[in-house]
VMD Tcl script that draws the C-alpha trace (Angstrom):
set ca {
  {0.87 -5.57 -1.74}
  {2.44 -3.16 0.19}
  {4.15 -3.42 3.61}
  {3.66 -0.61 6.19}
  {5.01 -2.64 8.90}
  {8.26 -3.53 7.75}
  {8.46 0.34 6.66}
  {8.38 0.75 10.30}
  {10.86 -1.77 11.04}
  {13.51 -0.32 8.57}
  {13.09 3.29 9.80}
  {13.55 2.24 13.52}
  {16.56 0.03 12.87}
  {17.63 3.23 10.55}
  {17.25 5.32 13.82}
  {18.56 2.68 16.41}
  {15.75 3.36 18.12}
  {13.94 0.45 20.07}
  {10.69 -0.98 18.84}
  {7.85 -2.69 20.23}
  {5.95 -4.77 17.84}
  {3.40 -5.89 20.18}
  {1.31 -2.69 19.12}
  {1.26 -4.35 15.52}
  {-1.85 -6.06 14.26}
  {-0.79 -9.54 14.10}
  {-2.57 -9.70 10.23}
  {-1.83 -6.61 8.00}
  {-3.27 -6.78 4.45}
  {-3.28 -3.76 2.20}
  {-3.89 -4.68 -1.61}
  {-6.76 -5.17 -4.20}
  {-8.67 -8.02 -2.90}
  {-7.63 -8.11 0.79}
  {-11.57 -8.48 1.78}
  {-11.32 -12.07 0.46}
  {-8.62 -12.95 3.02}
  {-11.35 -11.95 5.79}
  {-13.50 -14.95 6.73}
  {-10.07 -17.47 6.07}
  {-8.28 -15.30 8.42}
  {-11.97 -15.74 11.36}
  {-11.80 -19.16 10.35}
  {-8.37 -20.12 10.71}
  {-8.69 -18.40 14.05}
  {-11.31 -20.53 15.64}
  {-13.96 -18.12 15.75}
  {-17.19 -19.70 15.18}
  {-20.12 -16.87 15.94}
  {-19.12 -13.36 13.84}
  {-21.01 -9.98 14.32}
  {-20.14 -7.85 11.19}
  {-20.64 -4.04 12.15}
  {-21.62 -1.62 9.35}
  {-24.15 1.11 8.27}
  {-26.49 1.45 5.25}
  {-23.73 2.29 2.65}
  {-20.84 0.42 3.69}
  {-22.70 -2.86 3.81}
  {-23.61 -2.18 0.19}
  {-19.67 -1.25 -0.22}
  {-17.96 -4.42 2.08}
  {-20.96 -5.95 4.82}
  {-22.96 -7.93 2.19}
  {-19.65 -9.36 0.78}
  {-18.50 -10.16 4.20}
  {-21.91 -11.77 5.55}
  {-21.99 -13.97 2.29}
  {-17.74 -14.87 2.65}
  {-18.41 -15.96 6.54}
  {-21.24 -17.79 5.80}
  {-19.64 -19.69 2.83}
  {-16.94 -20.51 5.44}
  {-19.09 -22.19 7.66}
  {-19.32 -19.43 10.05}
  {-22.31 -17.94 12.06}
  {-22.68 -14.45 10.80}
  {-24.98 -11.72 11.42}
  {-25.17 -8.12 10.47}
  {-25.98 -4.99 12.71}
  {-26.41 -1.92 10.69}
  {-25.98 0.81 12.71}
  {-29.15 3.67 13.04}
  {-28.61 7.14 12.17}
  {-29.37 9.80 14.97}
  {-32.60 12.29 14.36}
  {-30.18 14.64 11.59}
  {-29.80 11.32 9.96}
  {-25.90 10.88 10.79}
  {-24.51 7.25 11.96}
  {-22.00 8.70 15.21}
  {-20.33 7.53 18.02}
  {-22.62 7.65 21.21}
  {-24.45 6.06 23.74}
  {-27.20 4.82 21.36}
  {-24.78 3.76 18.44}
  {-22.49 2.01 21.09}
  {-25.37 0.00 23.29}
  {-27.01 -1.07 19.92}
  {-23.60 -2.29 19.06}
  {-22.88 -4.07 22.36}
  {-26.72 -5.80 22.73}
  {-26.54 -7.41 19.31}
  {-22.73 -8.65 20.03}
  {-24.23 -10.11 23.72}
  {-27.71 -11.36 21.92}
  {-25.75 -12.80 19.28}
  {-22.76 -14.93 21.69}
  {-20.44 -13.30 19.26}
  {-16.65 -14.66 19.10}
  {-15.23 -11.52 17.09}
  {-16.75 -8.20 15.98}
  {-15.57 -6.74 12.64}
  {-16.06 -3.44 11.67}
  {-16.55 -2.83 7.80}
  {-17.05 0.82 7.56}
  {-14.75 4.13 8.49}
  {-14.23 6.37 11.37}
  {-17.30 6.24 13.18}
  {-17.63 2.74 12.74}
  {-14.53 1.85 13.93}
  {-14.79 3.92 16.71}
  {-18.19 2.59 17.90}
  {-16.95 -1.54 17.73}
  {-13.55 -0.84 19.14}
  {-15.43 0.44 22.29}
  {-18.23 -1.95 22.46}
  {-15.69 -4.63 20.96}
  {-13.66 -3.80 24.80}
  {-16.39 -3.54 26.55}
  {-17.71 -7.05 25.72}
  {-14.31 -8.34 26.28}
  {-14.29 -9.63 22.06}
  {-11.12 -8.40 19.98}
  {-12.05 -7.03 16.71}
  {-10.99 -6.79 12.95}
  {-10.64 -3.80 10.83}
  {-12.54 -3.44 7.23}
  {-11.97 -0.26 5.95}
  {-14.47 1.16 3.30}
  {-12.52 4.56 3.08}
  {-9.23 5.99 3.52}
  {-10.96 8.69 5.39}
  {-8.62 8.66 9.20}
  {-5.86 7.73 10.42}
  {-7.60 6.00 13.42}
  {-8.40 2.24 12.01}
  {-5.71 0.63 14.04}
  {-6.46 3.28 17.23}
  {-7.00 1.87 20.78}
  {-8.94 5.20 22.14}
  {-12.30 5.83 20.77}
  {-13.45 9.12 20.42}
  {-17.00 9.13 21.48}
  {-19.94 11.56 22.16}
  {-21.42 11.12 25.50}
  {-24.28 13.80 26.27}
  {-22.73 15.96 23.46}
  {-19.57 16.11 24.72}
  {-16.60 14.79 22.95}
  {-14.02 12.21 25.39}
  {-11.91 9.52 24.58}
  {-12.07 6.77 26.10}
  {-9.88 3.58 26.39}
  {-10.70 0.95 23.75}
  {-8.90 -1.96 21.86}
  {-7.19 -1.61 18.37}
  {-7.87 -4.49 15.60}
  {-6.19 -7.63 15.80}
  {-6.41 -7.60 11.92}
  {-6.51 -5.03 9.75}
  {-7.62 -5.99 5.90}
  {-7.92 -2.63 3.20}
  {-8.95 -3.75 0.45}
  {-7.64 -1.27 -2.26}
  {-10.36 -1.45 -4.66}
  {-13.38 -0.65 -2.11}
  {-10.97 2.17 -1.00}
  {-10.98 3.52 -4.74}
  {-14.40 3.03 -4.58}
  {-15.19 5.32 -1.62}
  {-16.56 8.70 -2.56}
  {-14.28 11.35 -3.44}
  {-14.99 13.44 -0.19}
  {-13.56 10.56 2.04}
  {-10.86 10.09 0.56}
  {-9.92 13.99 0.43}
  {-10.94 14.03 4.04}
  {-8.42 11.37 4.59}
  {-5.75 13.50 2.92}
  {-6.91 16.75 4.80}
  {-6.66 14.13 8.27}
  {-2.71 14.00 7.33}
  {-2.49 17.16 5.99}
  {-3.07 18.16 10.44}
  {-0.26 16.72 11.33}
  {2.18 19.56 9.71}
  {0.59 21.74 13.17}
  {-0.01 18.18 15.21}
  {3.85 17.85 15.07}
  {4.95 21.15 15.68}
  {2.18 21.28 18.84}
  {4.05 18.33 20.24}
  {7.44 19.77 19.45}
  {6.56 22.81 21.15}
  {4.71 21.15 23.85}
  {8.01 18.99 24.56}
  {10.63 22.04 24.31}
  {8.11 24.38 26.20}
  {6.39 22.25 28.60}
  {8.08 19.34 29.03}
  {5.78 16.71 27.77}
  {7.58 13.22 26.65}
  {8.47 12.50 23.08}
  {9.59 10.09 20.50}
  {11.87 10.41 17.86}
  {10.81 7.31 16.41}
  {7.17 8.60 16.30}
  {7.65 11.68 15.00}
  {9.73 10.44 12.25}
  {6.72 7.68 11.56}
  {4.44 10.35 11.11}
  {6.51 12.77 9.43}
  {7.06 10.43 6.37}
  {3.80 9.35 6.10}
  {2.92 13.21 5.89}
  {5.55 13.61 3.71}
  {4.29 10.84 1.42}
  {0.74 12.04 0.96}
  {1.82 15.95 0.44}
  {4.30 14.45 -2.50}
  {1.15 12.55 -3.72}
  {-1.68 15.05 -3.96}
  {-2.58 14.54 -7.67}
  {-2.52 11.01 -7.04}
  {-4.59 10.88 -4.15}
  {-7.22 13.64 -5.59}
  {-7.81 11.44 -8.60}
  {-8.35 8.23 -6.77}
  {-5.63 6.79 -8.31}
  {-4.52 2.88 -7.47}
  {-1.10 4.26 -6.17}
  {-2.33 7.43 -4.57}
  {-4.89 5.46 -2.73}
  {-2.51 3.02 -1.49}
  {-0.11 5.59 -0.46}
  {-2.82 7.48 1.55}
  {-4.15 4.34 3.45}
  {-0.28 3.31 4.26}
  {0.00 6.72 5.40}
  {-3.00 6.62 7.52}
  {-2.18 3.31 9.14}
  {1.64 4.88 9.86}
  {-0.07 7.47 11.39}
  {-1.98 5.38 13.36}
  {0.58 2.63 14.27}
  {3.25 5.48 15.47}
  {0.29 6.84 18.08}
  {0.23 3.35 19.49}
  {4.02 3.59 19.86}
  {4.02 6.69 21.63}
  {1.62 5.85 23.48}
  {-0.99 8.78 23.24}
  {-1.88 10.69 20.30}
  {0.06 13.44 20.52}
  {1.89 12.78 17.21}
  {-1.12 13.19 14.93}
  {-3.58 15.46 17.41}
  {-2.92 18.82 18.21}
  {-4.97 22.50 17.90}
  {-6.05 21.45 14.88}
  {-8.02 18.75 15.95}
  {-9.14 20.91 19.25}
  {-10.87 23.15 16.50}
  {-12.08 19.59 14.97}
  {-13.73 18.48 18.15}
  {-14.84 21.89 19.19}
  {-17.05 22.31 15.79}
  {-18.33 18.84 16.28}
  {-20.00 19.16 19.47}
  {-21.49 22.69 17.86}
  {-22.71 20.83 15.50}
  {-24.75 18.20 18.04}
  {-25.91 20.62 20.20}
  {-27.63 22.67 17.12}
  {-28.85 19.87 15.67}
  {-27.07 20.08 12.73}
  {-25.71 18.04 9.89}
  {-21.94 16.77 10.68}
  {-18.80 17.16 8.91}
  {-16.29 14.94 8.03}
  {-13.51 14.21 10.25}
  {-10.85 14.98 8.19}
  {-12.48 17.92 5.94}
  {-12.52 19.86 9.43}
  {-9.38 18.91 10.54}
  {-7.66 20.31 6.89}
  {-9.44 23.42 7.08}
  {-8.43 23.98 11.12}
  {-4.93 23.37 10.32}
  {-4.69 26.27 7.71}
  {-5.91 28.60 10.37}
  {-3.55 27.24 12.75}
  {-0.91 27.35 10.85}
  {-1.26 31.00 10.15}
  {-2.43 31.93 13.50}
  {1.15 30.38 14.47}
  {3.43 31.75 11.75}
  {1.71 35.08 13.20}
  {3.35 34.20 16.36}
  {6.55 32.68 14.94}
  {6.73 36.05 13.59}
  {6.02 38.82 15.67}
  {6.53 36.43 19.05}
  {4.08 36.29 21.96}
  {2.09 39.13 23.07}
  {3.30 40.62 26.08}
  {0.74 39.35 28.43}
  {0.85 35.94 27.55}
  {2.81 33.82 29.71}
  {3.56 33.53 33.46}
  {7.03 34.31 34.49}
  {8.71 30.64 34.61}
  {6.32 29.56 31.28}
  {7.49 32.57 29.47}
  {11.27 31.57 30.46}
  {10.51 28.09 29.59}
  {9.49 29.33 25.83}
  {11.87 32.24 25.35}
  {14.47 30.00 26.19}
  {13.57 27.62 23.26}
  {12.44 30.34 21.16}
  {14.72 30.04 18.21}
  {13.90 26.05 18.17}
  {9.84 27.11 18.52}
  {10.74 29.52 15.57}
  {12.24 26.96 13.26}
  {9.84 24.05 13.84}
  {6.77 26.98 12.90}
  {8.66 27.76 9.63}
  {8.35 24.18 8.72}
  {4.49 24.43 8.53}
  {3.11 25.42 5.19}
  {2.07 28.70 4.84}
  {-1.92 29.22 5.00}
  {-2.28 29.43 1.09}
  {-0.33 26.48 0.35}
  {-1.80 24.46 2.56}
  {-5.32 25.70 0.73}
  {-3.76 24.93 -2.65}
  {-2.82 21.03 -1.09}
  {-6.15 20.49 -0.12}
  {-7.71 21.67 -3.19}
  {-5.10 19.41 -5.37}
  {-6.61 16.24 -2.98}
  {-10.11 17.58 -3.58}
  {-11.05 18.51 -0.13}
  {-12.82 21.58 1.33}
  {-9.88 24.19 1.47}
  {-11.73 27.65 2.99}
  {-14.66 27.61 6.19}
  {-17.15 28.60 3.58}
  {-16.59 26.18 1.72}
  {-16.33 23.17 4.65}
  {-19.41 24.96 5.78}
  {-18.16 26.32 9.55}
  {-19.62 30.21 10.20}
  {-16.69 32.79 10.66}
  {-18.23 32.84 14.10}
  {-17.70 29.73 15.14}
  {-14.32 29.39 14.35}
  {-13.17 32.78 15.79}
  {-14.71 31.31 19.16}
  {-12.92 28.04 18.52}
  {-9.66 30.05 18.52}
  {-9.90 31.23 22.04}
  {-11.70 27.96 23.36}
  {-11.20 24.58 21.74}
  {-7.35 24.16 23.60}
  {-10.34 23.32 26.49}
  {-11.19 20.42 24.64}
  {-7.75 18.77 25.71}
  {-6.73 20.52 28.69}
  {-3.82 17.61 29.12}
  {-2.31 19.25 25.65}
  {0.25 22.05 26.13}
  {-0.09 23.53 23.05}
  {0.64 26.86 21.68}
  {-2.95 27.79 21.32}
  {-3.11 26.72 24.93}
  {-0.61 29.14 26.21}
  {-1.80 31.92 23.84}
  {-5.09 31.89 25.48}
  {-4.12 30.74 29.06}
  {-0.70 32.26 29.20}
}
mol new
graphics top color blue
foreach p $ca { graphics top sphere $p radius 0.5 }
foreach p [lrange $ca 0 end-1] q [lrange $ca 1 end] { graphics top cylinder $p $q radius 0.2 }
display resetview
């Protein structure tokens, strides 16, 4: 059994840097077996009525084994499998949200817990707050870094916002469904971490350049759990009981140092712009989607070399009004250092392959076109974000 949360605890006491543990799920389980600990934990806390949120495959992979546990325990339990949109994808919306939210009301439900990956976490931490119910976490994947998240990122009318949500009072990943999971989650769960090599140097710049807020502490957080998964990649690409674990410790990290900060800026920068910017392509042509994390992988290789461009040669000449332009020549040989500590585009290609991932936009499936226009657009997506591809295409 491994212990992400003292992890934290040692590398904030290493740092002398304060900690609030309130952001902690008060139950953190992360071994083979941890889905067994699920209904003891409901019980124990008095909660009578349970809705268990999943979709067609993960209640084959964790929803029937829940439904049966709670019900063995006494407890009221009932299933809603969530529907799959006309392209036959389970998202985040209106419709996956208010289905959520009717059966939780119908059903008098005490708790919600959501046995599935990003989508479905994102759709019962939402309806989960808006019902005024807390919420456990059931991984079926080690596919994001967002299981312990309080935003959900949700479609409304094709547009991608994130709104303010509640993170899991319990968090249970059971290592053995995780191993389980196909290999493309668990890749896109690598290619998720493998984002925050340009999500890190976004906020660095953004803090040195434009004066947003930042955390040591964070940074570090996510830095090692990058760190961990990069040193891992054979592990994680063959499924492997330790690479597994390492990559779901890593994602929870991730996550838990985004509810330290505050905001996501630790783990979301222009790479997931590009991310969200593809998605809502994808919705408004009625196409297939992509997973989270294969996008974000791919986006950060052409980040990445879009800034080591830019580390290289510097801004172009127009870019920049007068007092911004001071603001980043000033840091400039700070901006240049924290770009030379991104991978270079082929290496970060060569990680992705190792983890098994998508590592090219052919290959992820994203037209030439689309990401070109991405590159001068998607900083829209987050206008709140001063990041470098911001001020390259805004000055």
């Amino acid at each position: 059994m491994t212990d992400v949360l003292q992890s934290i605890r040692n590398t904030a006491k290493r740092m002398n840097e304060p900690l609030d543990e309130s952001v902690f799920p008060e139950r953190l389980s992360v071994e083979a077996g941890a889905i067994a600990q699920v209904a003891p934990y409901l019980r124990d806390r008095g909660d009578e009525r349970i809705s268990i949120v999943c979709d067609l495959t993960t209640f084959e992979a964790a929803g029937a084994r829940l439904l049966g546990d709670a019900k063995a325990a006494g407890l009221a339990a009932e299933v809603t499998i969530v529907n799959p949109n006309a392209q036959g994808d389970v998202v985040a919306d209106e419709a996956s949200i208010m289905q959520v939210i009717l059966d939780i009301q119908r059903t008098k439900a005490d708790i919600a817990v959501a046995a599935g990956s990003g989508t479905i976490h994102d759709i019962v931490r939402f309806a989960a707050y808006t019902t005024g119910i807390p919420f456990v976490s059931v991984p079926t994947a080690p596919s994001v870094d967002g299981f312990t998240s309080k935003g959900a990122p949700i479609l409304v009318r094709g547009e991608k916002i994130t709104l303010p949500a509640i993170g899991p009072v319990a968090l249970f990943a059971d290592i053995s469904i995780l191993r389980a999971a196909p290999a493309p989650l668990i890749a896109a769960g690598f290619g998720d971490m493998l984002g925050k090599y340009t999500s890190l140097f976004d906020w660095t710049f953004g803090h040195l350049a434009g004066g947003e807020p930042y955390s040591p502490l964070a940074a570090e957080l996510t830095q090692q759990a990058l760190t961990a998964c990069v040193e891992n990649a054979d592990a994680i690409g063959g499924s492997t009981e330790e690479g597994v674990t390492i990559l779901i410790d890593a994602l929870i990290q991730s996550g838990i140092a985004m509810l330290l900060f505050g905001q996501s800026h630790p783990a979301s920068g222009a790479e997931h712009h590009l991310s969200h910017y593809w998605e809502m392509a994808f919705v408004r042509e009625g196409r297939r989607q992509l997973l989270h994390g294969a996008k974000v992988g791919v986006a950060c290789t052409l980040i990445a070399a879009l800034y080591h461009r830019i580390g290289t040669g510097g801004l172009p000449a127009a870019v920049g009004a007068a007092e911004r332009r001071h603001a980043i020549e000033s840091h400039w040989n700070e901006i240049q250092a924290a770009i030379s500590r991104i991978p270079g585009e082929s290496r970060l290609r060569e990680l992705i392959r190792t983890a098994g991932g998508p590592s090219t936009l052919e290959e992820l499936g994203v037209e030439r076109e689309l990401a070109d226009r991405s590159l001068q657009e998607a900083h829209r997506v987050r206008l709140n974000r001063f990041t470098l591809l911001r001020v390259i295409n805004e000055g």
